[in-house]
N, C-alpha and C positions, 0 to 999 in steps of 0.2 A: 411618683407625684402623690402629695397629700389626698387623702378623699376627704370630698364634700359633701354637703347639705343638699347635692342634686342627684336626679336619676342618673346612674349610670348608663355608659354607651360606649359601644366595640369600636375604644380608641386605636388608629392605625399608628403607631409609632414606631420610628427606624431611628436606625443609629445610621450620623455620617462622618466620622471623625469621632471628634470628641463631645460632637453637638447631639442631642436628641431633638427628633422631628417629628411631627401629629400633623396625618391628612388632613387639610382643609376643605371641609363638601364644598363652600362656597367660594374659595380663591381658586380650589381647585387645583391645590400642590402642598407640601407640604412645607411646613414654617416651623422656623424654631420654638420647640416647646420650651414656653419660659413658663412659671409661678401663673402669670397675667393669662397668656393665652392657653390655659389648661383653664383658669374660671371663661374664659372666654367661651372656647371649643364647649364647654357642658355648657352654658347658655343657649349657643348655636341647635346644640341638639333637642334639649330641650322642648324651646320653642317649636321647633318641627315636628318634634314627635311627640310631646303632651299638650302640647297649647293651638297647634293646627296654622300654626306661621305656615307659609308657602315660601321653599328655600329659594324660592326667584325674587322675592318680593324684601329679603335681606341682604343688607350691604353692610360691611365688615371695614373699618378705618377710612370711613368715605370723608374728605376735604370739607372743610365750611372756614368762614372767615369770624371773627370774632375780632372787635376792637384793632382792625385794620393787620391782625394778627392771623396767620394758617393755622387751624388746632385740626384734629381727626376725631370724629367717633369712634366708639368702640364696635357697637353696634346700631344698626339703625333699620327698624320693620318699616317699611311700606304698606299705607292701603290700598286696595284694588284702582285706585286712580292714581295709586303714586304722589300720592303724599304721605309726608312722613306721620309716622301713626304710634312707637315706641321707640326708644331713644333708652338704650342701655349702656349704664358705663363700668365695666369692671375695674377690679382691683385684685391685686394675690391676696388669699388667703391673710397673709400677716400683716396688711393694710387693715385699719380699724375703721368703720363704715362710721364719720365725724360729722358734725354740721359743717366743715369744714369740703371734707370731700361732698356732702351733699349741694353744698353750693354751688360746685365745679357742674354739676349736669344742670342744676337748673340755669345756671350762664350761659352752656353749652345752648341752652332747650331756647334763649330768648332769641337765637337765630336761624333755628330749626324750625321750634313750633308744633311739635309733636303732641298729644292730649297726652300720652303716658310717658312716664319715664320710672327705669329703672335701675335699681345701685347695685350691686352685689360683689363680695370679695367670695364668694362661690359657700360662704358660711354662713353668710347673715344675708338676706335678701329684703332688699325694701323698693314698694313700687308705690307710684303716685298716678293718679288722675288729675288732670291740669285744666283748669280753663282759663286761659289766657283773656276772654273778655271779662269775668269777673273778678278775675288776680286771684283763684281761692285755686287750692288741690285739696284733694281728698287723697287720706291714707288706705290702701287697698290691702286686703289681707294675701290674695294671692296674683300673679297677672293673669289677665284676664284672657280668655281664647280667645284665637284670631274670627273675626265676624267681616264677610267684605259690606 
């Protein structure tokens, strides 16, 4: 797999077939390692291990409705009350981080509601602060650590 612009982390990967497979800490098995869930999986760790997420408090392809429509997150942090608090959407590597895919999370975010969200194709990282009652976000230069 290509490396990224992230910390590395002791990827568990097996072969089962002709498929290659990366432990997931939070599904808790292992899933096809595609392009997507390799920027995925280093997001995941990431967050737990430089930025102080609590891996309970992340949920990995959780359900939301959109325009009467099923879409999934990519990823979605939790704050200590359980509400949604960062809202991450990846992409592989050879996805180019557009106004185009940025509009996809903030649609994603007007059903969520999250105050951060984050873009990353695991090369280019970009994260926003949102405040929904003023309609403004702010551009962040890094995300931010988890604070409950």
């Amino acid at each position: 797999m290509q490396e990224l612009n992230l910390p590395p982390f002791e990827a568990k990967v097996t072969q089962s077939g002709e498929n290659l497979l990366i432990w997931d800490v939070l599904r808790r098995r292992h899933v096809a390692l595609t392009p997507e869930e390799w920027v995925r999986q280093h997001l995941v760790h990431y967050l737990i291990n430089h930025r102080g997420y609590p891996k309970g408090l992340l949920s990995l392809e959780r359900g939301h409705q959109y325009n009467k429509r099923q879409k999934r997150t990519d990823l979605l942090a939790l704050d200590a009350t359980g509400q949604p608090l960062l809202l991450v959407e990846c992409k592989r590597p050879t996805v180019p981080i557009t106004p185009a895919v940025a509009h996809q999370i903030a649609t994603y975010n007007l059903t969520i509601g999250a105050p951060l969200l984050l873009l990353s194709n695991g090369l280019e990282h970009y994260c926003w602060r949102v405040d929904a009652i003023n309609r403004t976000n702010e551009r962040l230069n890094e995300v931010p650590f988890y604070s409950c």
